[in-house]
C-alpha positions as CSV (number, residue, x, y, z in Angstrom):
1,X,8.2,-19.9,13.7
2,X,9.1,-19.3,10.3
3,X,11.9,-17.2,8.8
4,X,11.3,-13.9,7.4
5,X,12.1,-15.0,3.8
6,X,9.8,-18.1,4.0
7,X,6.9,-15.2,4.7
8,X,8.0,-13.1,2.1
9,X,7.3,-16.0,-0.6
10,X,4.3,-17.3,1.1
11,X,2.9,-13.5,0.9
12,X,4.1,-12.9,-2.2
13,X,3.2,-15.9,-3.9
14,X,-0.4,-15.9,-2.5
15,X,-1.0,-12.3,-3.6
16,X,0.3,-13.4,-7.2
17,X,-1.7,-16.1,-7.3
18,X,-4.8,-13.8,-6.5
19,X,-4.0,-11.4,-9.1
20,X,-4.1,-14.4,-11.6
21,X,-7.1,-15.5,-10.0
22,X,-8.9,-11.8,-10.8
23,X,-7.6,-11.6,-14.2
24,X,-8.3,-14.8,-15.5
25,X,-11.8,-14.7,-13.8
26,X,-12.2,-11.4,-15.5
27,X,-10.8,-12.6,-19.0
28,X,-13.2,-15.7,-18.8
29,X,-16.3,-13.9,-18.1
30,X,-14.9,-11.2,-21.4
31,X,-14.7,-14.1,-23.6
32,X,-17.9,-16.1,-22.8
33,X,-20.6,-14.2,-21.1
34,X,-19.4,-10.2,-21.7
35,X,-23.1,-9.3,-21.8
36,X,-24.6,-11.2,-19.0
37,X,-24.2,-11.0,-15.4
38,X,-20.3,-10.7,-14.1
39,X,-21.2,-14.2,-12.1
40,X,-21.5,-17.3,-14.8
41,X,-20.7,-20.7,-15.0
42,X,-17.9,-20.1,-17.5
43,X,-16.5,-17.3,-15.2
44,X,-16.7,-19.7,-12.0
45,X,-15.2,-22.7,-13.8
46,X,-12.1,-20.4,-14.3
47,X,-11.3,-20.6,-10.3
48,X,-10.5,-24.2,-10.9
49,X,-7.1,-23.9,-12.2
50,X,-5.5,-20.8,-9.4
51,X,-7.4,-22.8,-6.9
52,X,-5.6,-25.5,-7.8
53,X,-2.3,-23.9,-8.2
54,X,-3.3,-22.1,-4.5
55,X,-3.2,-25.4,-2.9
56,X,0.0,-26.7,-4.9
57,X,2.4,-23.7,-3.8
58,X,1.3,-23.6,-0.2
59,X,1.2,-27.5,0.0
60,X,4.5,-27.2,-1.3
61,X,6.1,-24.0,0.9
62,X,4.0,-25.0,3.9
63,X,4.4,-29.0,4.1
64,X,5.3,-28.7,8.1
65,X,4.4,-25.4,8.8
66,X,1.6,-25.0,12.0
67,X,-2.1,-24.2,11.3
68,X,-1.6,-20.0,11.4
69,X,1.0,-19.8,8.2
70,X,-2.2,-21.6,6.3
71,X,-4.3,-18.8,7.5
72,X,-1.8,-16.0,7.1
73,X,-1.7,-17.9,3.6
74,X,-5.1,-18.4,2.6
75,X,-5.7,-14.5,4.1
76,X,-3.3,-12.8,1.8
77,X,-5.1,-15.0,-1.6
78,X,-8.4,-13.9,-0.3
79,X,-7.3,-10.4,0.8
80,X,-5.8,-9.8,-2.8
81,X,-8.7,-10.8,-4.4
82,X,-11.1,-8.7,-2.4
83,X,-8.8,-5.8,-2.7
84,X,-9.3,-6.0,-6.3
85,X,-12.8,-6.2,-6.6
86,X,-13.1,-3.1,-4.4
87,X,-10.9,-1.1,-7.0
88,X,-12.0,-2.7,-9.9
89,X,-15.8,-1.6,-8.8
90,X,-14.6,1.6,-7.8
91,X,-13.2,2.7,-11.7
């Protein structure tokens, strides 16, 4: 079981890192393909570096941690990003 603090950072960090994910995603498809469809190459290629930092940070927090933290993990990065989509489409 983990400590209270350790599932603090894990949420925290994981919701950070899908707010970078959004905005960078959303910066990438402004500068390269603003007039097109919001799904692009450019756009998609832009996941590649807050996947990566994703999987660094929990990798690193979650070395020896059981098979749920990596789900309440991966849950709160995809639950971020979904959350913002919904708003964003909403404005």
């Amino acid at each position: 079981m983990m400590s209270f603090k350790k599932q603090a950072l894990i949420m925290t960090g994981n919701a950070v890192l899908g707010l970078i994910s959004c905005y960078l995603y959303l910066y990438f498809w402004v500068a390269f393909s603003f007039g097109s469809s919001m799904i692009t190459i450019e756009a998609a290629l832009s996941m590649i570096i807050p996947l990566t930092l994703f999987g660094v940070f929990n990798a690193f927090v979650l070395s020896r941690e059981e098979r749920t933290e990596w789900i309440y993990a991966v849950s709160t990065y995809v639950g971020t990003i979904l959350l913002f989509v919904i708003i964003f489409a909403m404005t």
